[in-house]
C-alpha positions as CSV (number, residue, x, y, z in Angstrom):
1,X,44.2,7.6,-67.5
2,X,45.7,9.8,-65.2
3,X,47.8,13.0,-65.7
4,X,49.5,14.5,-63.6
5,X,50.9,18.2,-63.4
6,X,54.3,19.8,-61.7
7,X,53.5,22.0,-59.7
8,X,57.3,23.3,-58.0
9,X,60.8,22.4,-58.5
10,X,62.6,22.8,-55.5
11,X,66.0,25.0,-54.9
12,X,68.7,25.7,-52.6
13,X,66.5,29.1,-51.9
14,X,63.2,27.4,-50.8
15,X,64.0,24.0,-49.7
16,X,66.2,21.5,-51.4
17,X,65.8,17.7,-51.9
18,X,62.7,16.8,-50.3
19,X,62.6,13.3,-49.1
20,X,59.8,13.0,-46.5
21,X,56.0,12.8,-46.6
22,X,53.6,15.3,-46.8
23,X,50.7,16.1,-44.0
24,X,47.9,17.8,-45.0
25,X,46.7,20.1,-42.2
26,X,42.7,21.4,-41.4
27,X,43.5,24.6,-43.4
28,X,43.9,22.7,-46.8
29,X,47.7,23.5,-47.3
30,X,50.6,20.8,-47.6
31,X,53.6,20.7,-45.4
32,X,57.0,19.1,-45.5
33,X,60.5,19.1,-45.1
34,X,63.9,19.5,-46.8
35,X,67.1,18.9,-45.2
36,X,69.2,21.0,-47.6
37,X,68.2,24.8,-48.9
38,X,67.1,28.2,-47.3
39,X,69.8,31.0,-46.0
40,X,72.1,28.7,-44.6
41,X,71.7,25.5,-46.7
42,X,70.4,23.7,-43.1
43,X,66.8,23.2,-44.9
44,X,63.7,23.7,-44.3
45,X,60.0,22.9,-43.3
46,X,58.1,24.3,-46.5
47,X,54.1,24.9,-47.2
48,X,52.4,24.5,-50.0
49,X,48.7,25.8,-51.1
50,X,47.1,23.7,-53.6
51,X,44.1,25.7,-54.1
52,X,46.2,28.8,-54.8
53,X,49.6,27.0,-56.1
54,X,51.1,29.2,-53.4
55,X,54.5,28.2,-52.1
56,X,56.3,30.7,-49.3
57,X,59.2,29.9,-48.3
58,X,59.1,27.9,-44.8
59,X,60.7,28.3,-41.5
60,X,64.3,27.9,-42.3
61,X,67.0,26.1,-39.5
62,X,70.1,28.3,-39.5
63,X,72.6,26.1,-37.0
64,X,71.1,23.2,-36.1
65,X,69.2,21.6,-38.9
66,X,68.9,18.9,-42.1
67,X,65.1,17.7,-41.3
68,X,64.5,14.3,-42.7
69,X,61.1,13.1,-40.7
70,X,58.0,14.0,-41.3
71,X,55.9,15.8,-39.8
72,X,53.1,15.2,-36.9
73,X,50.1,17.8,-36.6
């Protein structure tokens, strides 16, 4: 049986409605985007630590923006 655990709701303040994959770089954390949330509501690409639960908010787009793709390393 599996279980599985929440580990972050998203919000307009760190990154809203995620829709694309995550990549998983050498350093252990996850990385993706949101098209809608941060300062200017243009999204964002976020981080996230699993080993430390750790989410800072990402880089945020403030004029041109809405990500959708994922990411390449």
């Amino acid at each position: 049986m599996s279980v599985y655990k929440k580990l972050k709701d998203f919000d307009s303040t760190g990154g809203a409605h995620p829709n694309s994959g995550l990549i998983q770089l050498r350093n252990g954390k996850l990385y993706g985007t949101a098209p809608r949330g941060g300062s200017s509501d243009y999204g964002v690409i976020f981080t996230f630590d699993p080993s430390t639960s750790v989410y800072p908010r990402g880089n945020v787009f403030n004029s041109v923006g809405y990500p959708t793709g994922s990411l390449i390393q």
